[in-house]
N, C-alpha and C positions, 0 to 999 in steps of 0.2 A: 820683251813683253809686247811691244806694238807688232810684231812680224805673227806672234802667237794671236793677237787677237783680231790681226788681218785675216789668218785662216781660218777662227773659227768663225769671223762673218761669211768667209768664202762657204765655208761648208751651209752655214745655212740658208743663205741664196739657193747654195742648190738642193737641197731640204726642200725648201720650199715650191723650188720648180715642178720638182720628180712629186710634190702633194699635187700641186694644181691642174698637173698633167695626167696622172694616174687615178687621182681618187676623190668620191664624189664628195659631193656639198657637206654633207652630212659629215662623213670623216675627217674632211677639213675644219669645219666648224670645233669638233670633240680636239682635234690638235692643238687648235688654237684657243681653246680654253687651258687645255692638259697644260700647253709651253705659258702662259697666263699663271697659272696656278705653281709655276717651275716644276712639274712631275719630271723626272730623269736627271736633275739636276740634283748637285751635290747639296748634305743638309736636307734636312724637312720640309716638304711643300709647302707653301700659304695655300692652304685650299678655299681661304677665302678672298676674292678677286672684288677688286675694289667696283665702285659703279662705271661701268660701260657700256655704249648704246647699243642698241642693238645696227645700229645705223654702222657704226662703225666696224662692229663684227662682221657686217654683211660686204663692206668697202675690203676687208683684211684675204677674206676668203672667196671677194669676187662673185658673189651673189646677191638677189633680192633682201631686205630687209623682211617681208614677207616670209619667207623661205628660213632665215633668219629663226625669227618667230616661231615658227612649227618646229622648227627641231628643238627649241629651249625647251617649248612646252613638253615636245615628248623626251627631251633627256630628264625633266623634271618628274613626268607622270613616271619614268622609269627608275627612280632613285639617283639618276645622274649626278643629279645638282639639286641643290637648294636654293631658289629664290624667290621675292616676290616683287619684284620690280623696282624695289626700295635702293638700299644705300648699297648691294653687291651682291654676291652671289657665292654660293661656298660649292667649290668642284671634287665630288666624291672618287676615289682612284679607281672605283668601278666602273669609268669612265673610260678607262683604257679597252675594255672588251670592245667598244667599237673601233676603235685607233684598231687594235690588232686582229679583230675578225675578216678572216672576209669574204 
């Protein structure tokens, strides 16, 4: 079990390299709500995500908290997500069109 769960951290180290290094702010950010939410994981997603800063979302993905900002609002104006700054935020699966356009 612990050999199994060495590799699957290994694996996502590099997950998250091959994000950082390939793909913009934007896409990163929708990842890291999707992997938040467990989307691709076994069982039914929580699509709703407990309260998180937006401070910290921008420390995760290595940008502006600014930057941050503008993409909530626009996954929000675009049905992405539901939130209002309150107690968390619910991540709709049509979230994925941005993860996988591109």
């Amino acid at each position: 079990m612990f050999v199994a769960y060495l590799l699957t951290r290994n694996i996502r180290y590099e997950e998250d390299l091959v994000d950082q290094l390939f793909n913009s702010s934007e896409k990163r950010l929708a990842r890291i709500l999707l992997l938040l939410a467990h989307f691709g994981k076994e069982g039914v997603p929580e699509t709703v995500i407990p309260k998180i800063s937006q401070e910290m979302l921008a420390e995760m993905i290595g940008t502006t908290r600014s930057l941050v900002s503008f993409f909530m609002n626009r996954f929000r104006k675009l049905g992405f997500i539901d939130y209002d700054g309150g107690s968390g935020f619910q991540v709709h699966s049509s979230l994925l069109n941005i993860v996988l356009h591109d």
